[in-house]
C-alpha positions as CSV (number, residue, x, y, z in Angstrom):
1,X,33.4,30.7,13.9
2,X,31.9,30.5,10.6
3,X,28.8,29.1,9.3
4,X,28.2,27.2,6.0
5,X,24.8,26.9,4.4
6,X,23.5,24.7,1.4
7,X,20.3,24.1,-0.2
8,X,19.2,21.3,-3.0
9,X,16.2,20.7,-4.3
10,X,15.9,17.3,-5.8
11,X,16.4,16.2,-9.6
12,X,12.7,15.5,-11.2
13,X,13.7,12.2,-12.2
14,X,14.0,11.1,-8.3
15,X,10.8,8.9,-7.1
16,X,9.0,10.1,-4.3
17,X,9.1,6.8,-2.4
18,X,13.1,7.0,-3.2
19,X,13.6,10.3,-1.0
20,X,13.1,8.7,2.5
21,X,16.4,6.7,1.7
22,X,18.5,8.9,0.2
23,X,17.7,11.7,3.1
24,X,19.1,8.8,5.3
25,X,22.0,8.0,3.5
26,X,22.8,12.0,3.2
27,X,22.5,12.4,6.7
28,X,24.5,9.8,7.9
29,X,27.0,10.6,5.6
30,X,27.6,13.9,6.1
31,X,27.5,13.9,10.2
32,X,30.1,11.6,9.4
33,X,32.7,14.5,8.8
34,X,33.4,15.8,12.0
35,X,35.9,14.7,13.2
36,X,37.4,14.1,9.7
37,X,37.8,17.2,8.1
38,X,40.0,19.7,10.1
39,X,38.1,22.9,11.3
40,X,34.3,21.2,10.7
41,X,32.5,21.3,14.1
42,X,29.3,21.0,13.7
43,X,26.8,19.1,10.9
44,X,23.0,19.1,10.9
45,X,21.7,17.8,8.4
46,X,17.9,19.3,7.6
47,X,15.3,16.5,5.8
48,X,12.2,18.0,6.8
49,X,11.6,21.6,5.8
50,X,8.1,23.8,6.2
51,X,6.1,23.4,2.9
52,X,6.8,27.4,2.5
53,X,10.7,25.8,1.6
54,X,12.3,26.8,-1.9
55,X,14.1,23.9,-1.1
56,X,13.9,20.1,0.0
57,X,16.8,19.4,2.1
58,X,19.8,21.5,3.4
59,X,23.0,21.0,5.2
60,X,23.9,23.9,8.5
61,X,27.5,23.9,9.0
62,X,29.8,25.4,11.6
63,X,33.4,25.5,11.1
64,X,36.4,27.2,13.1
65,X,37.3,29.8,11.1
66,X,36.2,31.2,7.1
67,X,39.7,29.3,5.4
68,X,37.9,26.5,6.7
69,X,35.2,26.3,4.0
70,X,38.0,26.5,1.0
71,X,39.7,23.5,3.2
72,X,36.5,21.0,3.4
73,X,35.3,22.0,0.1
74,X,38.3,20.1,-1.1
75,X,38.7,17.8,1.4
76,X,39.0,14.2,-0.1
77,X,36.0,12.8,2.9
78,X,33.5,15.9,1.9
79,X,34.3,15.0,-2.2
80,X,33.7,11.1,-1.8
81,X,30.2,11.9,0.3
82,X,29.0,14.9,-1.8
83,X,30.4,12.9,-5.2
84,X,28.8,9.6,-3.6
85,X,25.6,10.8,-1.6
86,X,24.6,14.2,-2.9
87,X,25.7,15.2,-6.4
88,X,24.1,12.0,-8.4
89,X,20.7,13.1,-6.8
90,X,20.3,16.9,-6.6
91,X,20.0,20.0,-8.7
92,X,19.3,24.0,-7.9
93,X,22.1,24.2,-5.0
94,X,22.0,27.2,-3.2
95,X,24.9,28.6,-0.8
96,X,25.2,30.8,1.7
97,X,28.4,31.5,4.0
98,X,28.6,33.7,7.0
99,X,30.2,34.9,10.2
């Protein structure tokens, strides 16, 4: 078992009052994928980090094995939700994969 980490921070430009629906949307979204990408069995989704955060919002993954990652990295569900819900609004990713 293998877990997946990622952290964004959001872009400047997004409002404030913007953030509580596009946590939402992310959210949804992304718990969306189990059960649609092979080898992903577990998403939380975390909107609501300590102030001592680098970072405002991060996704915890756990997938079946580490050829997994590669596998929903590319898989054409992930790409439509991270090209749909999470590209267009964040900046300063951060990544961290481990056993």
């Amino acid at each position: 078992m293998v877990h997946h980490i990622v952290m964004w921070k959001f872009k400047p430009e997004i409002e404030e009052e913007r953030k509580p629906e596009l946590k939402k949307a992310m959210k949804e979204n992304l718990c969306s994928l189990v059960g649609k990408v092979p080898g992903l069995l577990t998403v939380d989704f975390i909107e609501q980090p300590l102030p001592s955060s680098t970072h405002d919002i991060a996704l915890v993954t756990t997938l079946a094995n580490a050829e997994d990652i590669a596998a929903y990295a590319v898989h054409p569900a992930h790409t439509a939700v991270a090209d749909t819900y999470i590209r267009p609004f964040v900046t300063e990713r951060a990544c961290l994969d481990y056993e």
